[in-house]
Phi, psi and omega in degrees: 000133184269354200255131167294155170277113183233120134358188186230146209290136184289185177287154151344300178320295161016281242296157196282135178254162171240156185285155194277347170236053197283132182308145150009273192297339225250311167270022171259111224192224206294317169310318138029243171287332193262225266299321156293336175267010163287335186250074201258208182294312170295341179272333164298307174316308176294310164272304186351285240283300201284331182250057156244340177243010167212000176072238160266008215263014165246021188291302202319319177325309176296339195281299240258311172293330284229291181305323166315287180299332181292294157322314196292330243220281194311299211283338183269344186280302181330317199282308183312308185297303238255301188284310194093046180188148159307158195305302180348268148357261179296351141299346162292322189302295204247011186216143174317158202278326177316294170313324184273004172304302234267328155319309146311333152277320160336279186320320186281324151339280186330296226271330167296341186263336183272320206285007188291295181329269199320314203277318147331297190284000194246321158291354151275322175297325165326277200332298158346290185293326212230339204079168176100154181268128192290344185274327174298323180270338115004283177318289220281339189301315190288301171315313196274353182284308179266340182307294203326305198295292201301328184232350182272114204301147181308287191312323178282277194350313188280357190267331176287340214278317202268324169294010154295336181295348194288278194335346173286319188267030164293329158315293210280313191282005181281352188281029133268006196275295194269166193273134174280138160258104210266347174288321186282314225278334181247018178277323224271328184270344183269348206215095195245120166291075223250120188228143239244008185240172201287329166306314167306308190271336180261002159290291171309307185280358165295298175315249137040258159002319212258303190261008177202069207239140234265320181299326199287332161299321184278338183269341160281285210303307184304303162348284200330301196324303224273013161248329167286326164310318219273304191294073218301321169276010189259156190241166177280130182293350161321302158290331183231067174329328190291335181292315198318322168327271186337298204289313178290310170343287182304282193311332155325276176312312167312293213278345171249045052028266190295333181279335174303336183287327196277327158326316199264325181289308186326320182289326174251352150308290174332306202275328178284327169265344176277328169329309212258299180272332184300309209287019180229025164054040140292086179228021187230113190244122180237350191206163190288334164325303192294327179275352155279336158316295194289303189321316146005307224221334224230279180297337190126135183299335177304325213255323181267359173266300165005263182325299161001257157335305160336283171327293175304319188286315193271312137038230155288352173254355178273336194266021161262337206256357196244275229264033191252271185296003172261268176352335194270305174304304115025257150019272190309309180290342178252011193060055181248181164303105164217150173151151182279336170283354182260157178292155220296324199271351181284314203227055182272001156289235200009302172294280179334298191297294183322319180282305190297324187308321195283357209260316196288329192288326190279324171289353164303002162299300156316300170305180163292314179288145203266078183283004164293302162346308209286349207301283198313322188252007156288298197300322193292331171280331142309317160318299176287310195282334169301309178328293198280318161317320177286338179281317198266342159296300189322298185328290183320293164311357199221019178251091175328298179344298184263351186244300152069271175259051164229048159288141175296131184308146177288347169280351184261329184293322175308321199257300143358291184281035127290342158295306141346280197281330177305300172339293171321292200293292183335288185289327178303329152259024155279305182307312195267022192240317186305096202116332206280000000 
């Protein structure tokens, strides 16, 4: 199905009002959650690698994305919000069928080689705490990862989504474990030491790759959908314009929240391996286990249990949102019934997709192929394949068709193509770099 399902139109009387001050926790959603689930295992993996190999000289990426990633993420919640339909969806809508394939196969590549990944790092990370074969933990993480997504009513699930968002800050506390030199760390992020060769550069578009990723889009719009289903007066602000104040208001708030938050742990991953393993000449990391292997010794067992837990804890909230935003895509491009709030026998493609993404992920476990390896140059292909996606959202959002009077505003729309184009230059000097 390409459409939201909308109830029959309320009364006046109705229309969904928001409390004039509603807590915290009550506008806090889908933003969230997609900022927390950027720092899933593979993104763990990822700031490991850069700062145990670059020390302090990438904290800045994050200060520098931070803003990026905020616009790209609002402009994917509006599209959600504004239509009552998905990235998918409305690229089915206004763009050629080639196109939404080929996008859509993209994505979904990815999101299967991450959900490998992750499911790799969380079953080493077990080992790590308890002993035991890590491939058995691999099976339960992906069975219990899909019973939750299939069977589980959509309103709890997300309330479980968010106190999983709790697991970010085991990051932030080891940096009370271990000593951070905080005079050097804010020379380095204010004053950023910037080089021109290909690990350098192919490191910013990894980092990028990681925090400004093509699933996080489709997985925030697709929210947007499944809160206005979960909410019986709310409307596609399309339809319901009144809404809208109220609505942009939350999405604001919700989504740079959740990215300072996915932001900030992400800064102290960086800043706790570059403390500990860059500065003991640790400096080739390829997976997050390992760098918690290495914290062990250097930091302490505490630092390493932390980082561990995490590693799981970060997971499980991540493997819902890549074979979630693939099933969505999926979903959408073939026109079924799709979304976590409907029940299992309502949306079985949908589920069905959802399941097969998590079960090929998990077997890559299995196999030859190493889908942990992959971690680092899965975030530089995301890097690249978010460039033309981030380009075809700009279109979409500010395309009267589909927007129609909640086309973007110039600031956001100015800061949105400045992401674009950061994206862009990043893979283009990872290319012209290459071999040098």
């Amino acid at each position: 199905m390409t459409e939201l399902d909308i109830p029959a139109e309320p009364n006046p009387s109705e229309i969904v009002k928001q409390p004039e001050r509603p807590k915290l926790l009550q506008i806090l959603g889908p933003g969230l959650i997609t900022g927390a689930s950027d720092d899933d295992p593979s993104g763990i993996a990822t700031y490991s690698q850069v700062g145990a190999g670059f020390g302090y000289q990438m904290g800045w990426v994050m200060l520098f994305s931070w803003p990026l990633m905020c616009a790209i993420q609002e402009i994917s919640a509006r599209i959600g919000r504004v239509t009552g339909r998905g990235i998918a969806g409305n690229l089915k809508r206004h763009y050629p069928s080639w196109m939404v394939s080929s996008i859509v196969s993209l994505l979904v590549a990815a999101n299967v080689i991450n959900i490998g990944a992750d499911l790799g790092a969380m079953g080493a990370a077990l080992k790590l705490l308890i002993g035991g074969p890590a491939l058995l933990y691999v099976a339960l993480f992906a069975l219990v990862s899909v019973l939750l997504e299939v069977f589980s009513r959509y309103s709890r699930y997300v309330s479980v989504l968010k106190w999983l968002t709790l697991s970010l800050f085991a990051y932030v506390g080891i940096a009370f474990v271990v000593h951070l030199p905080w005079r050097t760390i804010g020379y380095a992020l204010l004053v950023p030491h910037i080089r021109f060769d290909t690990s350098y550069i192919t490191a910013v578009v990894a980092i990028l790759g990681t925090t400004i990723s093509p699933y996080l889009f489709f997985w925030q719009a697709e929210e947007e959908v499944e809160e206005v289903r979960e909410r019986p007066l709310a409307r596609p602000l399309g339809r319901a314009p009144e809404q809208a104040p109220a609505e942009f208001r939350r999405i604001r708030i919700d989504t740079y929240v959740g990215m300072a938050l996915s932001n900030a742990v992400a800064l102290f991953i960086i800043l706790t391996t570059a403390a500990t393993l860059n500065a003991h000449g640790i400096t080739d990391i390829q997976t997050s286990s390992q760098a918690a292997e290495a914290l062990r010794p250097i930091a302490g067992p505490l630092s390493f249990f932390i980082f561990a837990l995490g590693i799981i804890g970060t997971g499980l909230l991540a493997l819902p949102v890549l074979a979630g935003s693939s099933a969505y895509a999926v979903g959408e491009m073939f026109g079924w019934h799709v979304g976590l709030a409907r029940k299992a026998m309502e949306a079985k493609a949908f589920y069905a997709t959802l399941t097969v993404a998590t079960v090929i992920g998990a077997a890559l476990n299995f196999s030859p192929v190493d889908p942990i390896k992959a971690l680092f140059w899965s975030a530089v292909i995301n890097g690249v394949v978010a460039v033309p996606v981030m380009a075809i959202m700009m279109h979409l959002s500010s395309h009267r068709a589909a927007m129609g009077d909640f086309q973007l505003h110039a600031g956001l729309k100015i800061v949105g193509w400045l992401a674009t184009a950061v994206m862009a230059a990043a893979a283009i000097g990872l290319f012209a770099t290459w071999g040098g």
